[in-house]
C-alpha positions in Angstrom: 0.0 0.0 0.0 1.4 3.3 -1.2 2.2 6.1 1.5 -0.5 8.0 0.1 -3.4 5.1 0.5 -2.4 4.6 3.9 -2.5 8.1 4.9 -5.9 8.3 3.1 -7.0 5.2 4.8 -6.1 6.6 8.2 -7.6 9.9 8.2 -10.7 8.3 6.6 -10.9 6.0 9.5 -10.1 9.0 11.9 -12.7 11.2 10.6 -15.5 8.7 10.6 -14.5 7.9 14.4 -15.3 11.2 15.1 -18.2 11.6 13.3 -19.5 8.2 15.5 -18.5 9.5 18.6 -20.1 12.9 17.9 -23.6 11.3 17.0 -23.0 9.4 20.6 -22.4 13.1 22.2 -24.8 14.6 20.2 -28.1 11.8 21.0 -26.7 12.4 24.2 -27.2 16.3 25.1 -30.6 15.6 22.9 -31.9 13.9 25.7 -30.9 16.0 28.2 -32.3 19.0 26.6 -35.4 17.1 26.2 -35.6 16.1 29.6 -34.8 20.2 30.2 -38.2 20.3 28.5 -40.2 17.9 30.0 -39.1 18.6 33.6 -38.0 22.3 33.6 -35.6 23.7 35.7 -34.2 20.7 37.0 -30.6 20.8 35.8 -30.5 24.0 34.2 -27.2 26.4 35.6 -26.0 28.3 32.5 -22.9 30.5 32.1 -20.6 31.6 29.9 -16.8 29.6 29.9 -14.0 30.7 28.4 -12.1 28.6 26.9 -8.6 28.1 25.6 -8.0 26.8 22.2 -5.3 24.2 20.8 -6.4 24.9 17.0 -3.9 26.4 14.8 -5.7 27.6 11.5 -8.9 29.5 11.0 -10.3 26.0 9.6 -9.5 24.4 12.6 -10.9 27.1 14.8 -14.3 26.9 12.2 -14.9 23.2 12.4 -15.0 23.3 16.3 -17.1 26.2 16.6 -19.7 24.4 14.0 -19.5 21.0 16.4 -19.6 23.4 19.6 -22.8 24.7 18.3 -24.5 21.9 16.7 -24.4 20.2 20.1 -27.9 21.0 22.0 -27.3 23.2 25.0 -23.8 24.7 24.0 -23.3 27.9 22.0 -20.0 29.3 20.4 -20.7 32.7 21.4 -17.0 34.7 20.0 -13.0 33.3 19.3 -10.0 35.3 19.5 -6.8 34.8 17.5 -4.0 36.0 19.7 -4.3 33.7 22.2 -6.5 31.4 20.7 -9.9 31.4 22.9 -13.5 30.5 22.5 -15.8 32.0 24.9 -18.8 29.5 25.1 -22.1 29.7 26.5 -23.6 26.3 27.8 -26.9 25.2 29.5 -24.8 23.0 32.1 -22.0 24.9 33.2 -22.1 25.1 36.7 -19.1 23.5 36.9 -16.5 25.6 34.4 -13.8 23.5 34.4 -16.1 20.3 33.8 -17.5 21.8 31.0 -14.3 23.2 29.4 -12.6 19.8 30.1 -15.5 18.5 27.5 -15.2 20.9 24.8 -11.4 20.3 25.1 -12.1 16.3 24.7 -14.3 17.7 21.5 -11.6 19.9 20.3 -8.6 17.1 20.6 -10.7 14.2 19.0 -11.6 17.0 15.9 -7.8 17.5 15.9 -6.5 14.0 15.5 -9.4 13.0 13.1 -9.0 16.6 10.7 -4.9 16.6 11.4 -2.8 15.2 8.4 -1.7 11.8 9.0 2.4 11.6 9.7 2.2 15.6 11.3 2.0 17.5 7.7 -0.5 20.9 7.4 -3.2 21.9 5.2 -4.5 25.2 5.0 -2.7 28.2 6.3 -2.7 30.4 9.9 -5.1 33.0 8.1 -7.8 30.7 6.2 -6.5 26.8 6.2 
């Protein structure tokens, strides 16, 4: 198998592990939202975390924002470049460093499955 197959293989692989693990997380805050619904004011504590970002490019930064906000009950609300930080708003926050510890486990499995296989780039700082 070529060099090029394989890394094709692996990043294919990658990115659908993601994509599996994000439906999980994603069926997941559906029903707690829904349970937000049917039993209101039970779990609700929300407030605004800020968080600190290990993406390099602008696509990097992009892709997490979209996955931060497709999620029910979280909400990318603003990123800076310089340092890289997301400030995000989320339904279940009373605990800040819980909840940035699980966009952090978002953002790191996004990295390894979008990352070029063998530690190449693609894309630039300014619009990757």
């Amino acid at each position: 198998m070529s060099g090029v197959v394989r890394r094709a293989a692996v990043r294919g692989a990658r990115v659908a592990g993601f994509l599996v693990w994000f439906a999980g997380r994603l069926v997941q805050a559906n029903l707690v939202v829904a349970r937000e619904i049917v039993t209101p004011g039970l779990g609700l504590q929300p407030a605004v975390v800020r968080v600190p970002l290990r993406a390099r490019t602008d696509t990097e930064v992009a892709l997490l924002t979209l996955f931060v906000t497709l999620t029910p009950g979280t909400l990318a609300l603003a990123v800076r470049r310089d340092p890289r930080v997301m400030w995000v708003h989320g339904m279940y926050a009373a605990d800040a460093t819980a909840f940035r510890r699980g966009v952090a486990e978002l953002e790191g499995r996004l990295l390894a499955a979008v990352r070029p296989v063998g530690g190449g780039r693609i894309g630039s700082e300014g619009g990757g």
